[in-house]
C-alpha positions in Angstrom: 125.3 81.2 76.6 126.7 81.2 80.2 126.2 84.7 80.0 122.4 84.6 79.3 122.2 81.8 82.3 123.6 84.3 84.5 121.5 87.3 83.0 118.5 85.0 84.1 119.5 84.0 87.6 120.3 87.7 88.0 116.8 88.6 87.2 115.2 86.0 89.1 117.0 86.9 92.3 115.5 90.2 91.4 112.5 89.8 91.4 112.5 87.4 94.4 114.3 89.7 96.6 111.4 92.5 95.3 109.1 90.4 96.9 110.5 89.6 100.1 111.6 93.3 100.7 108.4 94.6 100.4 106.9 91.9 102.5 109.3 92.8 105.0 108.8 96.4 105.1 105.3 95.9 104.9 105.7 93.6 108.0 107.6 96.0 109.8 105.2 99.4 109.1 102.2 97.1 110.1 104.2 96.3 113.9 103.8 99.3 115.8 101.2 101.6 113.6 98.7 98.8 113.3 98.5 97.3 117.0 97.8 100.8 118.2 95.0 100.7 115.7 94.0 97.9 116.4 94.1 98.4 120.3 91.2 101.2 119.6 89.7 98.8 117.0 89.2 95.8 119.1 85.2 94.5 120.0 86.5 93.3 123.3 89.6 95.8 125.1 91.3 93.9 126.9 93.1 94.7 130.3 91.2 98.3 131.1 87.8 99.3 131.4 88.5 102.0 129.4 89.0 102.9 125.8 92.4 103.5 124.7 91.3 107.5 123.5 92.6 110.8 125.2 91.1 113.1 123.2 89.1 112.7 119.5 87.5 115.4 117.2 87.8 118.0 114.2 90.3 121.1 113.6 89.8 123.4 111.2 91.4 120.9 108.6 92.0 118.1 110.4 90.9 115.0 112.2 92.8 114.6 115.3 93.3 111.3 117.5 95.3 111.4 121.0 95.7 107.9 122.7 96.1 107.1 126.2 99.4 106.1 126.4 100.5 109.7 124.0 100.2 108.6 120.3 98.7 111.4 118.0 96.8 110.9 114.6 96.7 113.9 112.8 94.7 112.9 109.2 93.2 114.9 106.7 89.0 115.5 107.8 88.1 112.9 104.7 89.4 110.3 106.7 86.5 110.4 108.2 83.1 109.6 106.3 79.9 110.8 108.7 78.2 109.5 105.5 78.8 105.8 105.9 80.1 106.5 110.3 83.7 105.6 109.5 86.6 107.0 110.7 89.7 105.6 108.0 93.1 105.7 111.0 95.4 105.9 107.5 97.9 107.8 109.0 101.1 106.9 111.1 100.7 107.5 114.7 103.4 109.9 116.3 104.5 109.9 120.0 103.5 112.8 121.2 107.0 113.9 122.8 107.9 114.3 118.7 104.4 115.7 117.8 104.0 118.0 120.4 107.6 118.2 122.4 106.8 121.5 123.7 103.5 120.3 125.5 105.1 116.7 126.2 107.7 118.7 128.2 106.0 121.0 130.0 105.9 120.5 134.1 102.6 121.8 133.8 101.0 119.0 131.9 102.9 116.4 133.7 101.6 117.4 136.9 98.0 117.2 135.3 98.0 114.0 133.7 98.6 111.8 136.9 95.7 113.5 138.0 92.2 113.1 136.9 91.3 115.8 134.0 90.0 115.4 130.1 90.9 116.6 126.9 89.0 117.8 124.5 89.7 120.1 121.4 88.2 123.5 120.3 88.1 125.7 116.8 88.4 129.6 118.4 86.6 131.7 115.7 88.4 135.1 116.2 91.9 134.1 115.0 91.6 131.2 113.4 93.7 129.0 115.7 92.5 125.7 116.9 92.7 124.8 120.8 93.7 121.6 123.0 92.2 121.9 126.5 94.2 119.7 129.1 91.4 120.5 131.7 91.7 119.0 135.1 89.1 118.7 138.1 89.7 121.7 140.5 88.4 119.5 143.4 91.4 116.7 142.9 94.1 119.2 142.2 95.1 122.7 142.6 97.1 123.2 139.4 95.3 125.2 136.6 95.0 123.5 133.1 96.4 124.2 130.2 95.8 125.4 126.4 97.9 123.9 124.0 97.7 126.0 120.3 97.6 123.2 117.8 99.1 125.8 115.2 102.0 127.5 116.3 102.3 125.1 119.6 102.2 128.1 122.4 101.0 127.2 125.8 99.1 129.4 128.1 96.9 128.7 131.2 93.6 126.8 130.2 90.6 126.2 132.7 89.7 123.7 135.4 86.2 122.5 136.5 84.6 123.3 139.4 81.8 121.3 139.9 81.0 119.0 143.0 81.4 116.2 140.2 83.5 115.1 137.5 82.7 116.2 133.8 83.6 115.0 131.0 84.8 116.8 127.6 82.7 116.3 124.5 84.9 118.3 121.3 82.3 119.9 119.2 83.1 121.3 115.1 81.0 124.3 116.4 82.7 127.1 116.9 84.0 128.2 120.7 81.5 125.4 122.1 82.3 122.0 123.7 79.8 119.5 125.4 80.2 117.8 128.8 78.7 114.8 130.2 78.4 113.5 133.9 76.0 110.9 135.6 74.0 112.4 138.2 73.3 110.8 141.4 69.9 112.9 141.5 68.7 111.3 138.9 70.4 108.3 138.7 71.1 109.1 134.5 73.5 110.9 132.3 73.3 114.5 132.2 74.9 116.9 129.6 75.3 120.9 129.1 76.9 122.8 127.0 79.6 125.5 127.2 80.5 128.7 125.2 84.1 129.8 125.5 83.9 133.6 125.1 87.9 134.4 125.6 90.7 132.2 126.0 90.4 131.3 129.6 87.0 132.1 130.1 84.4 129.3 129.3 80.8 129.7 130.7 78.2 127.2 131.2 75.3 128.1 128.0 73.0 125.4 129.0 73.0 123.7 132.5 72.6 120.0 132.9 69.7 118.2 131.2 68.9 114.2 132.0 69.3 112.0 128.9 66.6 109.1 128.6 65.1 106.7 126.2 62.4 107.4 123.9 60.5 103.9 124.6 60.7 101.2 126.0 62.7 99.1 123.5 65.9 101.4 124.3 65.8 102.1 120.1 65.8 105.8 120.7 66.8 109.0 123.0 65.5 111.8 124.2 66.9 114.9 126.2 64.8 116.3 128.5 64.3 120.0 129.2 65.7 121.7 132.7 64.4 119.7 135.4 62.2 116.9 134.1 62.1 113.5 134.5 62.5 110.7 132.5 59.2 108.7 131.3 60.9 106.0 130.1 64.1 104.8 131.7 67.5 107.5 132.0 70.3 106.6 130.0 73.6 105.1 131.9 76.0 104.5 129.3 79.7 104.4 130.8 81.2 107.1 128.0 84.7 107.4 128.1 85.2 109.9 125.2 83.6 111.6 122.4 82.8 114.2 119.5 80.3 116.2 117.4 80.5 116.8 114.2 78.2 117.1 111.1 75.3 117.7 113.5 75.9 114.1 114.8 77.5 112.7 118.5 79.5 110.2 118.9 80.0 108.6 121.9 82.1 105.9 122.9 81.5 103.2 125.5 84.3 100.5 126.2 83.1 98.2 122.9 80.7 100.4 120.9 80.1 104.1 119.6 76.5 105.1 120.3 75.8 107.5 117.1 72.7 110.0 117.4 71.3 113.2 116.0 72.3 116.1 117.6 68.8 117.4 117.0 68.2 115.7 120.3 69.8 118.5 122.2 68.8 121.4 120.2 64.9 120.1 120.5 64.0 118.9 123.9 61.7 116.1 123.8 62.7 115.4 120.7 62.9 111.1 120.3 65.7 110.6 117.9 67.1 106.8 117.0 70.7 105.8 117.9 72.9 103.3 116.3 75.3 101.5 118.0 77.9 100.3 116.5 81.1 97.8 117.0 84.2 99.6 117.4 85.6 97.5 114.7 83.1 98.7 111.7 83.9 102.6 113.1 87.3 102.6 113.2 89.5 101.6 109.6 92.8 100.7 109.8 94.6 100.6 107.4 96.4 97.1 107.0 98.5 97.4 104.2 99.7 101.2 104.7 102.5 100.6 102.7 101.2 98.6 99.9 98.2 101.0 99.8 100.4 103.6 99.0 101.9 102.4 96.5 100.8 98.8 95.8 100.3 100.3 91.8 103.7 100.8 91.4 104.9 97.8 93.3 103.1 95.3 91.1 104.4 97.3 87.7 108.2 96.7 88.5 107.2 92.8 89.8 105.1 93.1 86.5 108.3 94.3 84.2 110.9 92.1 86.4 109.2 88.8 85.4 108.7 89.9 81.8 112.3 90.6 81.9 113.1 87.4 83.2 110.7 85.6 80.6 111.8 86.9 77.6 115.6 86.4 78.3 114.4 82.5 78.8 112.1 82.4 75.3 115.2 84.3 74.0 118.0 81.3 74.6 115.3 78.6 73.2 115.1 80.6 70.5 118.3 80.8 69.6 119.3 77.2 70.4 116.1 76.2 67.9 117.9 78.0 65.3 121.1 77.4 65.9 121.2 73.3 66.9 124.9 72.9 66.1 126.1 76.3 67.2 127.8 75.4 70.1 129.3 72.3 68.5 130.9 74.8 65.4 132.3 76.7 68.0 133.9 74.2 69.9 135.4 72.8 66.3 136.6 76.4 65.3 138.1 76.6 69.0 140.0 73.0 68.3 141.3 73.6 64.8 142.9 76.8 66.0 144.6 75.1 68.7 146.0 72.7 66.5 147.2 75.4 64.0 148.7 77.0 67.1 150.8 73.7 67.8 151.8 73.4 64.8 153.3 76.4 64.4 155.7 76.3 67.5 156.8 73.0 65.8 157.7 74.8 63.3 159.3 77.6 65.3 161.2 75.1 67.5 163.0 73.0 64.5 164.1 76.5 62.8 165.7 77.7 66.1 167.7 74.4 66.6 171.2 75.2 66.3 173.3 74.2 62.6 176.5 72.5 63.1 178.8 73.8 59.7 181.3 70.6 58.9 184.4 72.0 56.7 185.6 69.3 54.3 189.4 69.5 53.3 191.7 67.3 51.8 194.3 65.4 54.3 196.3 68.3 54.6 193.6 70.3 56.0 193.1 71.1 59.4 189.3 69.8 59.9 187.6 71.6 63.1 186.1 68.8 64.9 183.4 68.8 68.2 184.0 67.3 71.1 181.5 65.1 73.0 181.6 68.4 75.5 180.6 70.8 72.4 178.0 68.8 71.5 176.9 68.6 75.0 176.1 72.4 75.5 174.7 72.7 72.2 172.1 70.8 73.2 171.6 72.1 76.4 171.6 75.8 74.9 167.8 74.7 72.6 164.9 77.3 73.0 162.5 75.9 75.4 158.9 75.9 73.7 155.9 76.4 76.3 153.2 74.4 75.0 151.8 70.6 75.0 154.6 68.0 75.1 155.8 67.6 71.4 157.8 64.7 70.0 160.5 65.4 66.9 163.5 64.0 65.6 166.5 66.5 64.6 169.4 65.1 62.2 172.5 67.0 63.0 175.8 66.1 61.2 178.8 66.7 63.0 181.6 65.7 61.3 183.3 63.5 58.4 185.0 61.3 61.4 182.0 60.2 62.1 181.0 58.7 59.1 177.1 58.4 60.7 174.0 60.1 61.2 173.1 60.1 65.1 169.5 60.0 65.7 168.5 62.7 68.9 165.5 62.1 70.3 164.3 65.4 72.0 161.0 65.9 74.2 160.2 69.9 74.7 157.9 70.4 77.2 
């Protein structure tokens, strides 16, 4: 019986330890994953007029993220859905000094990045390597930028920009191509070109700048005008901070929203073309519940088999009990009548260990061997000591004819 109570506390600590432990390690995977999720994630950034994204786009098979302050999300390219605009961050974000030590480390890089430069990443199509362009702005710093091969992790000397003006890096799921955007003082709009990367270090300007603008007046479309024309309607000013292409599509990204638009607009001028902007929040996924997502299935069988475990061992004791009313009482009667058997026994066993006195009867001539009080003494002294409950007896011994009495010796044995 105490058995089964303990069986059943056992179990019960179980399965409330289960669920504590997983709460906690579900606690601590969501701390440091999910607030940098989150930090991209948020409607309203807070603290910089920027969005917290280096560099964002496709590899050959991946999806790849760089933050701001050198996190790296490298996910599968299902993560994300250009059918629904979703990009699912279900993967754990890696420092870059662990994901990439050999670019974290270099002198190069770290000269670059307190400067002003942009990131973007290219798929070469000759040797099947994929490219990360650390590009800075020639006119704010000397030092060249720097390739970094996402594949075997080699670093060789990239390309800078030489405009009069800052450009920004727009990763494109095109071969050898990447976009760039800049806002013109000209024309008062946002401008963007595109480039064709022929070797390595050599990237050449395809298109030259054309103006971006809306298609009416209710700001519901774009369109991008051909080489030197001006906008009808009014140019487009959106503060971009990063950006991709892929599945024909941009995607643009402002402080709070991602402006999403066909990338028919650029191959057609003229062309209008409808945007949708959308709430960071609805683009970007995160996952909340990374470990329980994984393998919340699993989780909830054990939990599942735990409290079955833990009911049937308590339908199992009533059971028995309904059966078995008296059982316990038996048992305790069983244990009782062997104890008394027990005691009786060592009575027994005491009284045929007590010592016999032999009395010699002779005539008057005899010689009768008599005990003295001092005899008698250490014969008593010398009875077997019987370890159990205090027992009570009375022992006739006859010492001799000169007596002419029984004495009565009462003896306790403890």
């Amino acid at each position: 019986m105490l058995i089964k109570l303990y069986a059943i506390r056992f179990v019960w600590w179980v399965y409330l330890w289960s669920i504590l432990s997983i709460e906690f390690i579900n606690t601590t995977n969501e701390t440091e994953s999910n607030q940098i999720c989150h930090s991209l994630a948020e409607d309203e950034a807070q603290g910089t007029n920027e969005l917290n994204i280096l560099a964002i786009g496709l590899t050959r098979k991946n999806f790849l993220l760089i933050t701001r302050n050198f996190y790296v999300y490298e996910m599968s390219k299902e993560s994300f859905d250009s059918s629904t605009n979703k990009l699912y961050l279900n993967a754990t974000p890696i420092p870059m000094s662990v994901k990439f030590p050999t670019l974290f480390e270099s002198s190069d890089f770290n000269k670059i990045k307190t400067k002003s430069f942009t990131v973007f990443i290219l798929i070469r199509k000759n040797d099947d390597s994929d490219l990360l362009f650390i590009t800075p702005w020639k006119k704010e710093t000397r030092v060249n930028g720097l390739t970094f091969n996402l594949i075997n992790h080699g670093i060789q000397e990239g390309i800078h920009f030489s405009q009069e003006f800052k450009e920004l890096a727009i990763s494109s799921d095109e071969y050898a191509t990447f976009y760039t955007l800049h806002h013109s003082n000209t024309t008062n709009g946002l401008e963007i070109a595109l480039y064709y990367c022929i070797f390595l270090g050599n990237c050449d300007l395809k298109n030259t700048f054309r103006l971006i603008c809306y298609g009416d007046k209710h700001k519901q479309t774009i369109i991008i005008k051909n080489y030197d024309e001006i906008c009808e309607n009014d140019p487009v000013k959106w503060p971009i901070t990063t950006g991709f292409v892929a599945n024909n599509h941009f995607y643009l990204f402002e402080k709070n929203y991602v402006l999403i638009f066909s990338a028919d607009a650029y191959s057609e001028a003229n062309k209008a073309v409808p945007i949708e902007k959308r709430k960071l929040s609805s683009f970007f996924i995160c996952s909340e519940t990374s470990f329980l997502a994984k393998n919340g299935f699993i989780i909830m069988i054990i939990l599942f088999i735990l409290l079955a475990a833990l009911c049937c061992l308590a339908l199992l004791i009533r059971y028995k009990n309904s059966i078995f009313p008296n059982f316990s009482k038996k048992n305790l009667s069983t244990f009782n009548s062997k104890q008394q058997k027990q005691t009786t026994d060592i009575e027994e066993t005491s009284s045929n260990k007590l010592p016999k006195t032999t009395t010699t009867t002779t005539n008057d001539n005899t010689t009768s061997s008599l005990l003295t009080d001092k005899t008698r003494s250490s014969e008593l002294k010398s009875l077997p000591e019987i370890p159990s409950k205090t027992h009570q007896t009375v022992v006739k011994v006859k010492f001799s004819n000169n007596f002419n009495e029984i004495k009565n010796i009462k003896l306790n044995f403890k």
